[in-house]
N, CA, C and O of each residue as an XYZ file, in Angstrom:
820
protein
N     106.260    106.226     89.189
C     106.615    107.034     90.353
C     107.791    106.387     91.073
O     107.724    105.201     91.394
N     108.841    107.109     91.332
C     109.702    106.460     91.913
C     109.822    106.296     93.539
O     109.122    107.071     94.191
N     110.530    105.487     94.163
C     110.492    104.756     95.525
C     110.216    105.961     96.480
O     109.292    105.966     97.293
N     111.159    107.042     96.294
C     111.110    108.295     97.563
C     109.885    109.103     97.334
O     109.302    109.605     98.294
N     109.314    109.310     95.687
C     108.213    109.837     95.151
C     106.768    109.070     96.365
O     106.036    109.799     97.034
N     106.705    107.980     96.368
C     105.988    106.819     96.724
C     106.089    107.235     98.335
O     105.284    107.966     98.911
N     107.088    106.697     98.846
C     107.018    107.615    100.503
C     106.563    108.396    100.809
O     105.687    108.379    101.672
N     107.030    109.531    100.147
C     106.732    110.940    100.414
C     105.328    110.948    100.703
O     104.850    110.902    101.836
N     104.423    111.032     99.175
C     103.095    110.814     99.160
C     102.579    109.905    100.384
O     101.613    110.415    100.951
N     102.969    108.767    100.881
C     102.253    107.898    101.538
C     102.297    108.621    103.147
O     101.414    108.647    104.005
N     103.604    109.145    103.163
C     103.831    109.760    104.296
C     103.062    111.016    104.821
O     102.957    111.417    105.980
N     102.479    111.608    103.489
C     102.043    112.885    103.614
C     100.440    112.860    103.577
O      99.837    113.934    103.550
N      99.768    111.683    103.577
C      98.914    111.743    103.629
C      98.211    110.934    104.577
O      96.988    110.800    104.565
N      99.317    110.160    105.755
C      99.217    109.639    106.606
C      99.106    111.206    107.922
O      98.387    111.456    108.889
N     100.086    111.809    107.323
C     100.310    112.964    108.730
C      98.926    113.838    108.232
O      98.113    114.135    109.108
N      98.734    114.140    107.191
C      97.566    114.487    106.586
C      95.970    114.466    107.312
O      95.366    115.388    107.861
N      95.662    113.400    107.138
C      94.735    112.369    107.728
C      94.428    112.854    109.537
O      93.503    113.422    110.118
N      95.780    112.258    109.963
C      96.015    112.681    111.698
C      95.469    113.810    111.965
O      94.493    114.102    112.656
N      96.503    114.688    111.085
C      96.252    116.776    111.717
C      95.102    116.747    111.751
O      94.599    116.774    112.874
N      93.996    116.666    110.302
C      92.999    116.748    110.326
C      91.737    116.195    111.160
O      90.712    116.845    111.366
N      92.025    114.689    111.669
C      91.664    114.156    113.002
C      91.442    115.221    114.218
O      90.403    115.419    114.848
N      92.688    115.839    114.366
C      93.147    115.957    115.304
C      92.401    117.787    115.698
O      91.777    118.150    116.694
N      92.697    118.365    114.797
C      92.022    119.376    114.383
C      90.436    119.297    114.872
O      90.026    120.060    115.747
N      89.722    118.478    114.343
C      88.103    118.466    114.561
C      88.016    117.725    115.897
O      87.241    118.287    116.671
N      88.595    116.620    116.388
C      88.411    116.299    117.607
C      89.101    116.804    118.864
O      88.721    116.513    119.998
N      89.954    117.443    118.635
C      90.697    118.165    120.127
C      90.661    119.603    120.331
O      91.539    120.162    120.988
N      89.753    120.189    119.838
C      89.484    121.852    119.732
C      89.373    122.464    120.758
O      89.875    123.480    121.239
N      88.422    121.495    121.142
C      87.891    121.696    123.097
C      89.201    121.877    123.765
O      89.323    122.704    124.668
N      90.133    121.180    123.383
C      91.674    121.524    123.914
C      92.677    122.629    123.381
O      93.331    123.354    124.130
N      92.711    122.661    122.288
C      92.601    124.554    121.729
C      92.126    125.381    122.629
O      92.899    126.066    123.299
N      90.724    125.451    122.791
C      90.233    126.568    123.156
C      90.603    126.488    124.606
O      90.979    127.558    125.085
N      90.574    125.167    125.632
C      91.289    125.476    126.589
C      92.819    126.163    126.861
O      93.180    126.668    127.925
N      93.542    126.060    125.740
C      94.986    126.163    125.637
C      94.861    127.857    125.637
O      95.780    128.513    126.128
N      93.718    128.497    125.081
C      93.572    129.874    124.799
C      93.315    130.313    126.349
O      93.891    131.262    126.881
N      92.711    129.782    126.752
C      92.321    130.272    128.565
C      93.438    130.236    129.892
O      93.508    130.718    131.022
N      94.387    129.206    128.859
C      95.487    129.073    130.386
C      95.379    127.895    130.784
O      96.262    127.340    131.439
N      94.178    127.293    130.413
C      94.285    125.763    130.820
C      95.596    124.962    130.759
O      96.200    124.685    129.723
N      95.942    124.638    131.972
C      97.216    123.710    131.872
C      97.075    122.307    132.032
O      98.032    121.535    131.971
N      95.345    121.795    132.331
C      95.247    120.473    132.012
C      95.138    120.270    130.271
O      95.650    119.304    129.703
N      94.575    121.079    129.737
C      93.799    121.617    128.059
C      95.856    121.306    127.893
O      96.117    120.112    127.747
N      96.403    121.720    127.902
C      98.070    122.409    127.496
C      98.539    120.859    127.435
O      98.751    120.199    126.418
N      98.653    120.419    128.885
C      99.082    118.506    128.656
C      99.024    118.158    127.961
O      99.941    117.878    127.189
N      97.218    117.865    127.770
C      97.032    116.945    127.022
C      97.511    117.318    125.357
O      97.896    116.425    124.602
N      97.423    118.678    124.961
C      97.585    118.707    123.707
C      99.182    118.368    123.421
O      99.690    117.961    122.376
N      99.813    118.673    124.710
C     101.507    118.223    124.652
C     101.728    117.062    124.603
O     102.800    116.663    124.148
N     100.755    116.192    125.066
C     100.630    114.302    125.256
C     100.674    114.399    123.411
O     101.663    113.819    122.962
N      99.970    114.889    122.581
C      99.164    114.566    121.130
C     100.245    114.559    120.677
O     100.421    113.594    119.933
N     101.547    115.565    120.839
C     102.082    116.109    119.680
C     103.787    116.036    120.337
O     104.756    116.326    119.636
N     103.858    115.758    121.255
C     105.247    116.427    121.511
C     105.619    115.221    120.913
O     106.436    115.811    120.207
N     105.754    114.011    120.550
C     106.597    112.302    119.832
C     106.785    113.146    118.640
O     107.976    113.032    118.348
N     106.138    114.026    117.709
C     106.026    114.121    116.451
C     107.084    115.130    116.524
O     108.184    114.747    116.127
N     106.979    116.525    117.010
C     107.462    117.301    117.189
C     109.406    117.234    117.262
O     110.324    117.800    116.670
N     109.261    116.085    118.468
C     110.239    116.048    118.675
C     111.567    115.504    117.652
O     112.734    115.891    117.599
N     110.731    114.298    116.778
C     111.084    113.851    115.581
C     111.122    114.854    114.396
O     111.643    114.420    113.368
N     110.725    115.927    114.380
C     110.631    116.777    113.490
C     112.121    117.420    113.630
O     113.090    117.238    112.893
N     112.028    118.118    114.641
C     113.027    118.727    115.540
C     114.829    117.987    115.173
O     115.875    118.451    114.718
N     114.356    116.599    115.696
C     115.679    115.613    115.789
C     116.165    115.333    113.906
O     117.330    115.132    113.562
N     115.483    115.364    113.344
C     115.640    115.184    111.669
C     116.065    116.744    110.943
O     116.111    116.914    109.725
N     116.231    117.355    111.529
C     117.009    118.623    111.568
C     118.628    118.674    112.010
O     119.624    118.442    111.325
N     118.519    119.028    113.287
C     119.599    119.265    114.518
C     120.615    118.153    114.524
O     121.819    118.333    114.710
N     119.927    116.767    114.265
C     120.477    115.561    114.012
C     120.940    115.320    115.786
O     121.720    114.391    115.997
N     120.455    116.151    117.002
C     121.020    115.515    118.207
C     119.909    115.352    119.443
O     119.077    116.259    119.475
N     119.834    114.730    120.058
C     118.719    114.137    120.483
C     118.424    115.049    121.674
O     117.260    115.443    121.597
N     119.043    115.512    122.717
C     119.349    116.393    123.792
C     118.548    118.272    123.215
O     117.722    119.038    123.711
N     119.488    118.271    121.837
C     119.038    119.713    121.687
C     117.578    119.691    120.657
O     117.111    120.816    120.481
N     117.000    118.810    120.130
C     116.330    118.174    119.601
C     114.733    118.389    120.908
O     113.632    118.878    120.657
N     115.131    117.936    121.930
C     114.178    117.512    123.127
C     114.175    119.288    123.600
O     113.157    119.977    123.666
N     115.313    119.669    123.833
C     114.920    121.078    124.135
C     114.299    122.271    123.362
O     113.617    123.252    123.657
N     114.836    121.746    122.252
C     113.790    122.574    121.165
C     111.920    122.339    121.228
O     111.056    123.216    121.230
N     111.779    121.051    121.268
C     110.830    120.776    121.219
C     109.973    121.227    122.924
O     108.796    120.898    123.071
N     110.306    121.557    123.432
C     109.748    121.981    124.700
C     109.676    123.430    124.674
O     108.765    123.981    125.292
N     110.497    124.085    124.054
C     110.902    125.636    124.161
C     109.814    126.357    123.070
O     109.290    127.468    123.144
N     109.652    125.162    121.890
C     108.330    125.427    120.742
C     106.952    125.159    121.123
O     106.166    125.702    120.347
N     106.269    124.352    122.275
C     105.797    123.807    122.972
C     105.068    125.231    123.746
O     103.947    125.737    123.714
N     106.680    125.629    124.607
C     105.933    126.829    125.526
C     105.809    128.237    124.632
O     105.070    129.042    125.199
N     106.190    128.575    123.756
C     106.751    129.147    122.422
C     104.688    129.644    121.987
O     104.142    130.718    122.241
N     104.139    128.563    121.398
C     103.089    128.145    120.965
C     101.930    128.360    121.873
O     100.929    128.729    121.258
N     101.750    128.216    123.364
C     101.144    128.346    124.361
C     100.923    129.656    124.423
O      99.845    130.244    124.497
N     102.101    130.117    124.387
C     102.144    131.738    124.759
C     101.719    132.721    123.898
O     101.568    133.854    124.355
N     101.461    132.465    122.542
C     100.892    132.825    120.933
C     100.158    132.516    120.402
O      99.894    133.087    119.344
N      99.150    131.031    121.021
C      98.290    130.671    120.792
C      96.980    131.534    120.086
O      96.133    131.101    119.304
N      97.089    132.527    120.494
C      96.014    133.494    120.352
C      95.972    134.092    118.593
O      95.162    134.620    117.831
N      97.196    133.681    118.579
C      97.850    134.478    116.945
C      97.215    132.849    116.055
O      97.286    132.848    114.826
N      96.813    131.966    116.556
C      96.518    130.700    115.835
C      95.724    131.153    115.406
O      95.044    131.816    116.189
N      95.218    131.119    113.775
C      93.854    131.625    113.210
C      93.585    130.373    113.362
O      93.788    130.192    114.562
N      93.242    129.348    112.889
C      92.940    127.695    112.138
C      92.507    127.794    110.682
O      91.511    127.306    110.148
N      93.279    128.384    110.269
C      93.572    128.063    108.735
C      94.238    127.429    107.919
O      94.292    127.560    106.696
N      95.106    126.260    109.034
C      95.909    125.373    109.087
C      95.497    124.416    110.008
O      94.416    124.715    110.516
N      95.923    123.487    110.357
C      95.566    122.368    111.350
C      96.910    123.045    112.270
O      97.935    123.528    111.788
N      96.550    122.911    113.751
C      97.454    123.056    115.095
C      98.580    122.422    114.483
O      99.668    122.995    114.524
N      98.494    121.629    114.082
C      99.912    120.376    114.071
C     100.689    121.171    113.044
O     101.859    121.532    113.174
N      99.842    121.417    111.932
C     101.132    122.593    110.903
C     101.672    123.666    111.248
O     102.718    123.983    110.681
N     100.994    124.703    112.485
C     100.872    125.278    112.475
C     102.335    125.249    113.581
O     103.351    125.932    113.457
N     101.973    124.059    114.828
C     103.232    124.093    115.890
C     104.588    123.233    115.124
O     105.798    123.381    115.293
N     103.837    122.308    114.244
C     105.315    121.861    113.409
C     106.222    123.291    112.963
O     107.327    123.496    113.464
N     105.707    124.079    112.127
C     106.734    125.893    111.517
C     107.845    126.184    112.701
O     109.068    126.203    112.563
N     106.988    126.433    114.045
C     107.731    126.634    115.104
C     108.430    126.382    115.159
O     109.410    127.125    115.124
N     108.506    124.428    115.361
C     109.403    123.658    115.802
C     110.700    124.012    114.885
O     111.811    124.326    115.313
N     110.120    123.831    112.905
C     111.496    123.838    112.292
C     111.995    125.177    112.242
O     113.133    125.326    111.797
N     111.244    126.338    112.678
C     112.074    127.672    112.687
C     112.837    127.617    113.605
O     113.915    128.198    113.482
N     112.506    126.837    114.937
C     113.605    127.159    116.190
C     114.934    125.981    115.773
O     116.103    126.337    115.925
N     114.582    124.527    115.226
C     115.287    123.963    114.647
C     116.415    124.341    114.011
O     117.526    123.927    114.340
N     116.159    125.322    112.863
C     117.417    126.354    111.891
C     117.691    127.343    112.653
O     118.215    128.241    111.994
N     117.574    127.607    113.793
C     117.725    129.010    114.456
C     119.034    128.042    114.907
O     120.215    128.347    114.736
N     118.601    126.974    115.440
C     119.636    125.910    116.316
C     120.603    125.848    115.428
O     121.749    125.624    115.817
N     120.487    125.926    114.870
C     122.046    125.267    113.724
C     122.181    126.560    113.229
O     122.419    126.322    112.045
N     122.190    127.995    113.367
C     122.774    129.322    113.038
C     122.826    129.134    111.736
O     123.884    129.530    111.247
N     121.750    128.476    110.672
C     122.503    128.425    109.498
C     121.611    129.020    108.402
O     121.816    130.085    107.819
N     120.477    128.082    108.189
C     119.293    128.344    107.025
C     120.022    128.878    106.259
O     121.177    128.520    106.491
N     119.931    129.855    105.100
C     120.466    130.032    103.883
C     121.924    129.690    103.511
O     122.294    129.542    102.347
N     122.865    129.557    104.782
C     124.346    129.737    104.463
C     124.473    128.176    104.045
O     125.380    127.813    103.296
N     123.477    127.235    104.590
C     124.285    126.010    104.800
C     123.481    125.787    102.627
O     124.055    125.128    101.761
N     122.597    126.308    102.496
C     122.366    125.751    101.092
C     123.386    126.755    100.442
O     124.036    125.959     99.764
N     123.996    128.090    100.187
C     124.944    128.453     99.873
C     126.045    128.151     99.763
O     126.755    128.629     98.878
N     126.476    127.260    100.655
C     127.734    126.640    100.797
C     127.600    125.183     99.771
O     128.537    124.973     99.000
N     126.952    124.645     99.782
C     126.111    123.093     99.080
C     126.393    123.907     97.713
O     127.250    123.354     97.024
N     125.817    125.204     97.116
C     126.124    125.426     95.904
C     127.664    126.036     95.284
O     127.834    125.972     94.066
N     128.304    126.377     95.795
C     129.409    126.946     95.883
C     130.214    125.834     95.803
O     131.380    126.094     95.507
N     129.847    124.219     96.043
C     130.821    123.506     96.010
C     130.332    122.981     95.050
O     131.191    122.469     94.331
N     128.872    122.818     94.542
C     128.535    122.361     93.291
C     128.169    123.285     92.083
O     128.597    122.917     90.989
N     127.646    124.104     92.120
C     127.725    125.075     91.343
C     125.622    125.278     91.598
O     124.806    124.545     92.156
N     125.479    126.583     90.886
C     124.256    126.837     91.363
C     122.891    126.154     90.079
O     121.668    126.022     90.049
N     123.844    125.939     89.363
C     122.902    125.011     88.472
C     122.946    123.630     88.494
O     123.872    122.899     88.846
N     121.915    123.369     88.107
C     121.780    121.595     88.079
C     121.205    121.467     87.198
O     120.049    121.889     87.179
N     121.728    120.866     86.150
C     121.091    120.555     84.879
C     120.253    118.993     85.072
O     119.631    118.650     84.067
N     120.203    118.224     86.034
C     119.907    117.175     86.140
C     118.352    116.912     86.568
O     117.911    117.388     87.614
N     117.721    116.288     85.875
C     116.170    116.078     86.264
C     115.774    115.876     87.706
O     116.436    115.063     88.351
N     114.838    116.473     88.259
C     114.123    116.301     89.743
C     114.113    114.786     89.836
O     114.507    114.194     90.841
N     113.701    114.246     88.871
C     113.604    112.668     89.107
C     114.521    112.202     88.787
O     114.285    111.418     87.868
N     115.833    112.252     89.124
C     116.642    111.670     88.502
C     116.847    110.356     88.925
O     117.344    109.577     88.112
N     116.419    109.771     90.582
C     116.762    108.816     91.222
C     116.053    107.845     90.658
O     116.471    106.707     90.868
N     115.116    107.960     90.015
C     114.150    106.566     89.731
C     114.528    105.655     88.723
O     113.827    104.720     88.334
N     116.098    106.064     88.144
C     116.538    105.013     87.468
C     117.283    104.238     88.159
O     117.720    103.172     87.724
N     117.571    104.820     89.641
C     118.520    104.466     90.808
C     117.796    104.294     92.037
O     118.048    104.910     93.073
N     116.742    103.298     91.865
C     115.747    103.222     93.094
C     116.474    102.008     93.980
O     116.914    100.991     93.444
N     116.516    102.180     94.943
C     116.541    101.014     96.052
C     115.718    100.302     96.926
O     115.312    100.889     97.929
N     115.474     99.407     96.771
C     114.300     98.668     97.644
C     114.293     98.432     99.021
O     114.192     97.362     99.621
N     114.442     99.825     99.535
C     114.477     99.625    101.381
C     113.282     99.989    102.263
O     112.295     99.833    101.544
N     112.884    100.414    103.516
C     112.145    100.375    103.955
C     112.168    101.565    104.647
O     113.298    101.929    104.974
N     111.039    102.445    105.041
C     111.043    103.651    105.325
C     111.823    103.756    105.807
O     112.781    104.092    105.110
N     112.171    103.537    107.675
C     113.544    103.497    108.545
C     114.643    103.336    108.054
O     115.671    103.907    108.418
N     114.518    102.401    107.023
C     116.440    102.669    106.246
C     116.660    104.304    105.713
O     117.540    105.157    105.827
N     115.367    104.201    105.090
C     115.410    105.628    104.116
C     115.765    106.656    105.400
O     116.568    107.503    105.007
N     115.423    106.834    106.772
C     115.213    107.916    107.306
C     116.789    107.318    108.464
O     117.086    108.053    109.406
N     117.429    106.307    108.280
C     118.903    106.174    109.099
C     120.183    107.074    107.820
O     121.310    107.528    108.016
N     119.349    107.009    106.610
C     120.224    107.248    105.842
C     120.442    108.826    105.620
O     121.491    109.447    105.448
N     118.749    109.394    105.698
C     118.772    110.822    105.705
C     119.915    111.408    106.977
O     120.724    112.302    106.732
N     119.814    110.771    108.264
C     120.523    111.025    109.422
C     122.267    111.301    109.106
O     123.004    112.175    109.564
N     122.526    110.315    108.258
C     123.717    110.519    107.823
C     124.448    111.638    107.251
O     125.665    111.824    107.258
N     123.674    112.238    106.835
C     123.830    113.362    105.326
C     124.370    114.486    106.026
O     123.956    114.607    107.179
N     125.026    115.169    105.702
C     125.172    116.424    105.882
C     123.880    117.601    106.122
O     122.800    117.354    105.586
N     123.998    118.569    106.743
C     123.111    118.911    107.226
C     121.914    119.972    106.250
O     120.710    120.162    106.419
N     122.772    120.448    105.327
C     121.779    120.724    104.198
C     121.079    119.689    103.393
O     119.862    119.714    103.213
N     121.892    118.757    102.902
C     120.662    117.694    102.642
C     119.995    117.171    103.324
O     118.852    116.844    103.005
N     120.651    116.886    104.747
C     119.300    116.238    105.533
C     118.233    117.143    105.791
O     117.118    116.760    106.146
N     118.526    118.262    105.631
C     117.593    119.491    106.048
C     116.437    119.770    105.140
O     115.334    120.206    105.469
N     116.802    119.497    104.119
C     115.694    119.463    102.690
C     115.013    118.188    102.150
O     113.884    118.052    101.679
N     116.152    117.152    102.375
C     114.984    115.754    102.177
C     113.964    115.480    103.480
O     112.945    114.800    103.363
N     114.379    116.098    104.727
C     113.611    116.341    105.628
C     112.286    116.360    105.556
O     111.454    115.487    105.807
N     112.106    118.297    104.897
C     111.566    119.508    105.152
C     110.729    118.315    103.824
O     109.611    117.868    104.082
N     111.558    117.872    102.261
C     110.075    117.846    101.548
C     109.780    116.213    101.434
O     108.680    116.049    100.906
N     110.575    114.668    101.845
C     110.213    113.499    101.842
C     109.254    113.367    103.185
O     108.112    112.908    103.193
N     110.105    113.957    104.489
C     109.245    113.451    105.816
C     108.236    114.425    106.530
O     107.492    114.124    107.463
N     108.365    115.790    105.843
C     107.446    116.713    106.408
C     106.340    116.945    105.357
O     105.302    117.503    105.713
N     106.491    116.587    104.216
C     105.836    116.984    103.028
C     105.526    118.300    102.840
O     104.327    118.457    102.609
N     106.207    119.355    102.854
C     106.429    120.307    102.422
C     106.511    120.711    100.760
O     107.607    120.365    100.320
N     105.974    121.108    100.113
C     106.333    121.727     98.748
C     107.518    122.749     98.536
O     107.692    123.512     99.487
N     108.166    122.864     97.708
C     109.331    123.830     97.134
C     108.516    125.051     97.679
O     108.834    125.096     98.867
N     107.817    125.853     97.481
C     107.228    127.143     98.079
C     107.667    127.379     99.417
O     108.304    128.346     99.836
N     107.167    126.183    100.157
C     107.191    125.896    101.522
C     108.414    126.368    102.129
O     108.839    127.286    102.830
N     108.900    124.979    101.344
C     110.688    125.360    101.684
C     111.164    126.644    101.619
O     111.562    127.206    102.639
N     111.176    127.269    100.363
C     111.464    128.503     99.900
C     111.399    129.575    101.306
O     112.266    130.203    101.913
N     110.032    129.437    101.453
C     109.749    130.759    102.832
C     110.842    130.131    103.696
O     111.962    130.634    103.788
N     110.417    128.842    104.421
C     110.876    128.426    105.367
C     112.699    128.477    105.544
O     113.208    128.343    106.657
N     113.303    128.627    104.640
C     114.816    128.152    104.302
C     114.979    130.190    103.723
O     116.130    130.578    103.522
N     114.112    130.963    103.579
C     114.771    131.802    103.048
C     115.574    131.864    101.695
O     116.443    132.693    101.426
N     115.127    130.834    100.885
C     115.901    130.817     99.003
C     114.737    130.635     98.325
O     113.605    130.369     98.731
N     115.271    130.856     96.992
C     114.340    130.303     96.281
C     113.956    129.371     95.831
O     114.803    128.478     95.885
N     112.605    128.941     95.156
C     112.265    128.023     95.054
C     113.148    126.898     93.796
O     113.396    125.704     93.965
N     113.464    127.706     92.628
C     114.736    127.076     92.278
C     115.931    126.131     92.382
O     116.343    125.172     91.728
N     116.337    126.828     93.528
C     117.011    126.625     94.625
C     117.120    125.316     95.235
O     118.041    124.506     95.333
N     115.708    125.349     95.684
C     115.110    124.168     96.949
C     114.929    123.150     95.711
O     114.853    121.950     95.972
N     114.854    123.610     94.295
C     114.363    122.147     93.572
C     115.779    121.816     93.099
O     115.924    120.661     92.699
N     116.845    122.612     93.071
C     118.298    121.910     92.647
C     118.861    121.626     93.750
O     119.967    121.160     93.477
N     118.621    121.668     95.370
C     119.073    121.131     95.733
C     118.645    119.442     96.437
O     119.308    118.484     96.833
N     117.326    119.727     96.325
C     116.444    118.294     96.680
C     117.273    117.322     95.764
O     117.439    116.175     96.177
N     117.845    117.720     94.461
C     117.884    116.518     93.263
C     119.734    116.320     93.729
O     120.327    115.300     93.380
N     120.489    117.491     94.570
C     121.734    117.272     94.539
C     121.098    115.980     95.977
O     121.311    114.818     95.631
N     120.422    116.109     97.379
C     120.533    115.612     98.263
C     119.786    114.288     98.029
O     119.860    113.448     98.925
N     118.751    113.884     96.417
C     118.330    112.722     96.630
C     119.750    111.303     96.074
O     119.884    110.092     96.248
N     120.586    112.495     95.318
C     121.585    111.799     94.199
C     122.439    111.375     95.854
O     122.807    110.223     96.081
N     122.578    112.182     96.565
C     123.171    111.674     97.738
C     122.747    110.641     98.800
O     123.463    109.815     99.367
N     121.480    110.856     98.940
C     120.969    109.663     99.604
C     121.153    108.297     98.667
O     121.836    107.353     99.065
N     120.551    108.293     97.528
C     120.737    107.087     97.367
C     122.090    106.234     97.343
O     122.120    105.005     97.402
N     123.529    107.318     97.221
C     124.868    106.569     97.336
C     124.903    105.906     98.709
O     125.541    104.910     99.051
N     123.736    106.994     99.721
C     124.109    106.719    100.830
C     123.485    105.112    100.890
O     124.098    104.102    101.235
N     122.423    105.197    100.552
C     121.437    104.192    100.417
C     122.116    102.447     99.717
O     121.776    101.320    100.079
N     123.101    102.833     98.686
C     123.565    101.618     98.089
C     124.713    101.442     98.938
O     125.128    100.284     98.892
N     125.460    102.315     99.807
C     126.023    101.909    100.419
C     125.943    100.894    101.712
O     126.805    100.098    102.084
N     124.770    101.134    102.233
C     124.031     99.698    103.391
C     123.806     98.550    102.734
O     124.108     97.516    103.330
N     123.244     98.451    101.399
C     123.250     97.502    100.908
C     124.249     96.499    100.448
O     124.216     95.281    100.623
N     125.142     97.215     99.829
C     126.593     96.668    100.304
C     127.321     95.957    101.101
O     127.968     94.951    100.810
N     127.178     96.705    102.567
C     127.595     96.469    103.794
C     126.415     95.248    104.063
O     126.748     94.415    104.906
N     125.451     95.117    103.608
C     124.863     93.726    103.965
C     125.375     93.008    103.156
O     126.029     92.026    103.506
N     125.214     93.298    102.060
C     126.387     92.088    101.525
C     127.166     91.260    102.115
O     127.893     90.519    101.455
């Protein structure tokens, strides 16, 4: 399994774990959130808005519109609450929000992976795994200063499937392409991270 393979998973079953926590022990705060409760509303905004907001900021890439998104998905969610079945955990459910208002923010979703293929072409003959002959030995935070760097379609997809753990399906709805698509371009944006990636290493040099 290779290094980002290894994250991903570890990452996804850390946020995993939480929702599901979070889900069975804060319901009582759900169901207040359904009544209007605005102490019930806090606290569930105390749980989630750090995550959110990081969700948000690994998108937009700016910290200001990042924070306003995340407040606007916040009251967004409050107000629709009612449409929450729980057939998902809250946290998946207000994370969608966050990254739909996220791509709303950047006017882009399909154009910006259209444009990514148009300069590379729409095929990729190159294996999903291609990086694991090109692994680098860094540490999550490098991995996620480096995603920051990227242009905004790749950061938008190593995002959506290393730090959100999202599946190609996922993406697919979420991004409006196909799933195809989302798997030739994950392999164009991991071939990019890692240049990005050997490039710090370098610079420590």
């Amino acid at each position: 399994m290779g290094a980002a393979s290894q994250i991903r998973t570890s990452l996804y079953i850390k946020m995993s774990n939480v929702e599901a926590a979070f889900r069975n022990l804060h319901q009582d705060l759900l169901d207040g959130c359904k009544t209007g409760d605005q102490k019930a509303q806090f606290q569930i905004y105390k749980l989630y808005y750090k995550a959110m907001y990081n969700t948000s900021l690994r998108i937009v890439n700016n910290s200001m519109e990042a924070e306003d998104i995340m407040q606007e998905s916040f009251l967004s969610a409050f107000e629709k609450i009612d449409t929450y079945s729980g057939t998902v955990s809250f946290g998946a459910w207000l994370k969608r929000i966050v990254i739909n208002r996220s791509l709303d923010a950047l006017g882009k979703k399909k154009a910006v992976f259209e444009d990514i293929e148009s300069h590379f072409g729409i095929m990729d003959n190159s294996p999903e795994d291609h990086d694991r002959n090109e692994e680098v030995d860094v540490k999550v935070e490098e991995i996620k200063e480096a995603i920051e760097k990227l242009p905004d379609g790749y950061r938008i997809i190593l995002s959506l499937y290393l730090l959100e753990g999202y599946d190609h399906d996922e993406i697919a709805e979420i991004l409006n392409i196909t799933s195809s698509t989302s798997r030739s371009q994950l392999s164009r944006a991991k071939q990019k991270l890692v240049q990005e990636l050997k490039k710090n290493e370098k610079y420590r040099e």
